[in-house]
C-alpha angles and dihedrals in degrees: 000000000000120000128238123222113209101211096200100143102068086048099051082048093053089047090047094051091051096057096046085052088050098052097044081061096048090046120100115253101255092240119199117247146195115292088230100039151291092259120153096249095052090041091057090039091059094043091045087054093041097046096047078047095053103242100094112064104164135083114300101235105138101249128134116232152122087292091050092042094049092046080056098040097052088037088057100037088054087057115044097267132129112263104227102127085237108131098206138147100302096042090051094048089053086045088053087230120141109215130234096054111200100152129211144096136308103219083040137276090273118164092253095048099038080052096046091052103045088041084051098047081041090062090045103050096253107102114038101184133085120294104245117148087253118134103212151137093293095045092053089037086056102043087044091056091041092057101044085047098050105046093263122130100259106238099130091233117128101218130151100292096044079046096052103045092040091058099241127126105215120197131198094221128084105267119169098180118243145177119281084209089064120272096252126144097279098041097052095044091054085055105044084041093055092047100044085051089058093042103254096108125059112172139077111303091229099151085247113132113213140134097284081066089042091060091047106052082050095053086049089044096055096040089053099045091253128127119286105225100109087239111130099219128159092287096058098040094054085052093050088051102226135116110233115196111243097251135150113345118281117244093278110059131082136288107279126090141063124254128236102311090335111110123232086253103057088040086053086047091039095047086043085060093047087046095050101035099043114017108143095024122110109280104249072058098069094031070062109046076051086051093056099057087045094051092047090050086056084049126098085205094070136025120300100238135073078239104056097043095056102046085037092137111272093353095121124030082210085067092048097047098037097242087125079074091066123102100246112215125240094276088063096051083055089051087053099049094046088055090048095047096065084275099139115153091179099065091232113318119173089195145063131185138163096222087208092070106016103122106177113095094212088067082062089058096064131088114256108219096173138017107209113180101311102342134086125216125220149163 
């Protein structure tokens, strides 16, 4: 009887062959990167440079990938580099990128400077979303693109050089704009009224200053050749081309003064609970910790006065421990007046509590809305 031969091991090569091949396929392209990460911000930094220097012609979306690597590779090889695709210490030199990218502001992403940039790169074609305050993608994708455009070192990062030659004027300290004739109700509704009419305000013309009507006044600033500084002062008022009443002190006055139909009494008690009570924390955190009393006040559950809401028995650790005795600085009285203004962060909490040291359970039991700094916002 003749004997079969069972020739499985060829077969079981050839198998094995044709799923190596297969998962080679099916296996990403090991792509080259950049020495100190492929973190969003690099990533759009390169791109940005690549792209002003025509050899990027995608999106700029800060994602590694062939089209990125190319763009690298043919950059490096026209001067004199290795083309690797590695974007290291030498390629980013040539690229005139300064790795890490983190991306910001110098004097703080505060809500005025953060305004004041992206108005200012609005104006210039560089940022096509709404002013908000907001440092973001976009921001750092605008500031990234200006920079490379303009001869700077691309780092995303608004210092005094990117400033300067942006023509805006950044501050360390807590500003929120404001009105030299006094934010009360009409002013702040001309005002609203007259930007909403030329397309630089979108919201609800309510007389409340806050930031939505900061922006604003920026964006129309930069766009006019004014300060940006989201102050309507005589300047700006002439542009809008309206007439305010001369009324309580804008935000960024002193002290004195009462506010609206608030007396100067109620303003000074008012400015020493937010200065008990915040001192320290972000500035739209201590505009809230003001909100709250004024939302209280509105509010049939606690006494109807500024007053009696803050020396309610227990209501404010500030009133317990004395600290509502002490002289609150002028970022307090802001704070006050904002507050006072229609500015609330919270949405209309009626509670505040540092979660570190709160120590009643029933705090536990409410409903946070907001976190602001280290305290946490409920109803």
């Amino acid at each position: 009887m003749t004997k079969i031969i069972k020739r499985t091991m060829p077969v079981l090569t050839a198998v094995t062959l044709l799923l190596t091949v297969v998962a080679l396929a099916l296996t990403p392209v090991a792509l080259a990167d950049i020495v100190k990460g492929n973190t969003y911000a690099n990533v759009a930094a390169v791109q940005t440079r690549l792209a002003t220097l025509g050899y990027y012609r995608s999106t700029v979306d800060g994602v590694w990938g062939n089209g990125t690597l190319s763009a690298v590779k043919r950059f490096q090889s026209d001067n004199g580099l290795v083309a690797d695709g590695d974007v290291g210490g030498a390629t980013a030199r040539a690229l005139r990128v300064t790795l890490p990218v983190t991306g910001g502001i110098t004097y703080g992403k505060t809500d005025a400077n953060v305004a004041a940039v992206q108005a200012r790169l609005k104006t210039y074609g560089y940022y096509a979303s709404t002013v908000d305050g907001v440092w973001g993608k976009g921001t750092l994708r605008a500031v990234l693109k200006y920079q490379s455009e303009n001869g700077m070192t691309v780092d995303g990062m608004v210092g005094s050089g990117t400033a300067g030659k942006l023509g805006v004027t950044l501050s360390t300290a807590a500003r929120s704009g404001g009105i030299n004739k006094g934010k009360t109700y009409a002013n702040v509704k001309a005002v609203q009224t007259a930007l909403k009419s030329r397309g630089y305000y979108t919201s609800t013309v309510d007389g409340a200053w806050g930031k939505r009507t900061m922006c604003a006044v920026m964006s129309f600033q930069s766009d006019n050749g004014l300060t940006v500084d989201g102050v309507v002062g005589n300047a700006t008022e002439r542009k809008l081309g309206i007439t305010l009443g001369s009324g309580g002190s804008s935000g960024g006055s002193n002290g004195s003064g009462g506010v609206g139909n608030v007396s100067q009494a109620d303003l000074d008690l008012l400015a020493r609970c937010v200065y008990g009570e915040s001192r320290g924390e972000p500035y739209n955190g201590q505009v809230a910790v003001a909100a709250v009393v004024l939302n209280r006040v509105k509010s049939s559950k606690f006494p109807n006065t500024i007053y009696g809401v803050i020396y309610q028995k227990n209501a404010f650790t500030a009133v317990n421990d004395g600290q509502i005795n002490l002289t609150p600085n002028q970022t307090a009285y802001n704070a006050a007046r904002d507050a006072l203004g229609g500015w609330d962060p919270t949405g209309g909490c009626l509670y505040y509590y540092n979660p570190a040291t709160a120590t009643s359970s029933w705090i536990w039991t409410l409903t946070v809305h907001i976190r602001i700094g280290r305290h946490n916002f409920a109803l």
